[in-house]
C-alpha positions, 0 to 999 in steps of 0.5 A: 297657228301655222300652215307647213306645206310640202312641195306638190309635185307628186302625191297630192290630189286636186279637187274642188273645196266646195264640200269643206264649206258645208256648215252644216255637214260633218267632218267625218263626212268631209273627210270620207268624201275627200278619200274617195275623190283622192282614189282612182278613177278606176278604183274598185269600192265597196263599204268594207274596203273602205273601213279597211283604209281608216280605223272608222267601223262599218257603222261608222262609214255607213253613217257618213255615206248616208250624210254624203247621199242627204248632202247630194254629193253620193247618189244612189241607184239600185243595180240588176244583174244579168238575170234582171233582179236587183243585184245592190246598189251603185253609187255617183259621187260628185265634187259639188252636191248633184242636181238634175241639170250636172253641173258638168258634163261628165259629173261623176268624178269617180267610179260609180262605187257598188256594194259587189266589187270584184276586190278594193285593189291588187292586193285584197285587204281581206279573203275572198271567201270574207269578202263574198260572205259580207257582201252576200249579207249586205245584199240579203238585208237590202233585199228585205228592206225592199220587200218590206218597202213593198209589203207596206205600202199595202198593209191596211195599218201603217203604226209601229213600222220599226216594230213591224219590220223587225217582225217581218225579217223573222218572218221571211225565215219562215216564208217567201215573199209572195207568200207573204205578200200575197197574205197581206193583199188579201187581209187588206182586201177583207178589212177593206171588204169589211168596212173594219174599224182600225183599232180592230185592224192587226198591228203590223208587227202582230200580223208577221209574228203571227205568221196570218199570211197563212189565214184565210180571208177570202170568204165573204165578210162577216154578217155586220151587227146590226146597232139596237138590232135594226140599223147598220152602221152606214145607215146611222152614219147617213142618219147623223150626215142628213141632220149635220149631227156626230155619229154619237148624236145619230146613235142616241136618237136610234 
């Protein structure tokens, strides 16, 4: 096979071959972070201008974003607006995977791409109106993940999160964040209050279905069953510990 070359006088772009040697990286991936090192370094992104430059859908871009962030090669870093609150993300794309220590002194080789650009060029490949509608979308869903994010961190039963997530989107359409947070801090402080078993704990996608951030469980935890009507179960817990013994064992021996 050939290799015809045309005169580079003009209309080419100079930039390192080091993301081409990446085995182990896409092509679709390649191919996006040549695009972008080939643009401006004024130019304006986001992710619907770039699937307007190829036939790639929005999935597809995404995709290859998200290999170029696993790579090093795009670092991400969330943005606030002026009033402090989380306004998207902006992204660094680097010529050679990113490391603490740059490798130059001015790493980033391109604008820093945000998910709010004012337009992709001087001449918008789609309405303003359009633009503004998908960008507030995208935002809206980066937004509950960062919730969700937090919301996790706390919830007393980390299984099923995909299933929990989805949960949660339906309820944020039926109460606010804090509201909902501030219900799961106060379950998880009376299962904790509660010494409660975890198969007695609720899944994660079954509390937010069933909208118990409005449950009140504040009140003082319910008088424990005492096991054969005499032991509690710390005190058989401590029974089997001091005889080296399983909790099964203890029980027997109650």
């Amino acid at each position: 096979m050939s290799v015809i070359r045309i005169q580079k006088t003009n209309n080419y772009t100079v930039m390192s071959n080091y993301h081409f040697r990446e085995k182990d990286m896409s092509l679709k991936a390649k191919g996006l972070l040549s695009l972008m090192l080939s643009l401006p370094e004024d130019w304006d992104y986001s992710v619907d201008g770039l699937v307007k430059l190829s036939k790639d859908g929005k999935d597809s871009v995404i995709s290859a974003i998200a290999e170029l962030e696993q790579f090093g090669y795009l670092v991400r870093s969330q943005a606030k607006g002026q009033d402090g609150k989380f306004a998207g993300y902006d992204y660094d794309v680097y010529e050679q995977p990113y490391t603490e220590k740059p490798f130059t002194e001015n790493p980033s080789t391109v604008k820093p791409m945000t998910e709010n650009p004012k337009q992709l060029n001087t001449k918008p490949l789609n309405t303003e109106s359009d633009i503004n509608i998908t960008n507030k979308k995208l935002n809206i869903n980066v937004q509950i993940e960062q919730e969700f994010e937090e919301v996790w961190k706390i919830y007393p039963r980390k299984e099923d999160k995909k299933k929990a997530f989805m949960a949660y989107k339906t309820a944020r359409k039926k109460a606010g964040f804090d509201e909902i947070k501030k219900g799961v801090e106060t379950y998880s402080n009376h299962i904790k209050a509660c010494n409660t078993d975890k198969c007695y704990i609720k899944l994660g996608a079954t509390y937010f279905n069933g909208e118990c951030w409005v449950n009140n469980y504040e009140h003082g935890a319910p008088k424990e069953e005492l096991i054969k009507g005499k032991y509690t179960r710390a005190q058989v817990e401590e029974f089997a510990k001091q005889l080296n013994i399983s909790y099964e064992k203890a029980l027997e021996c109650c």
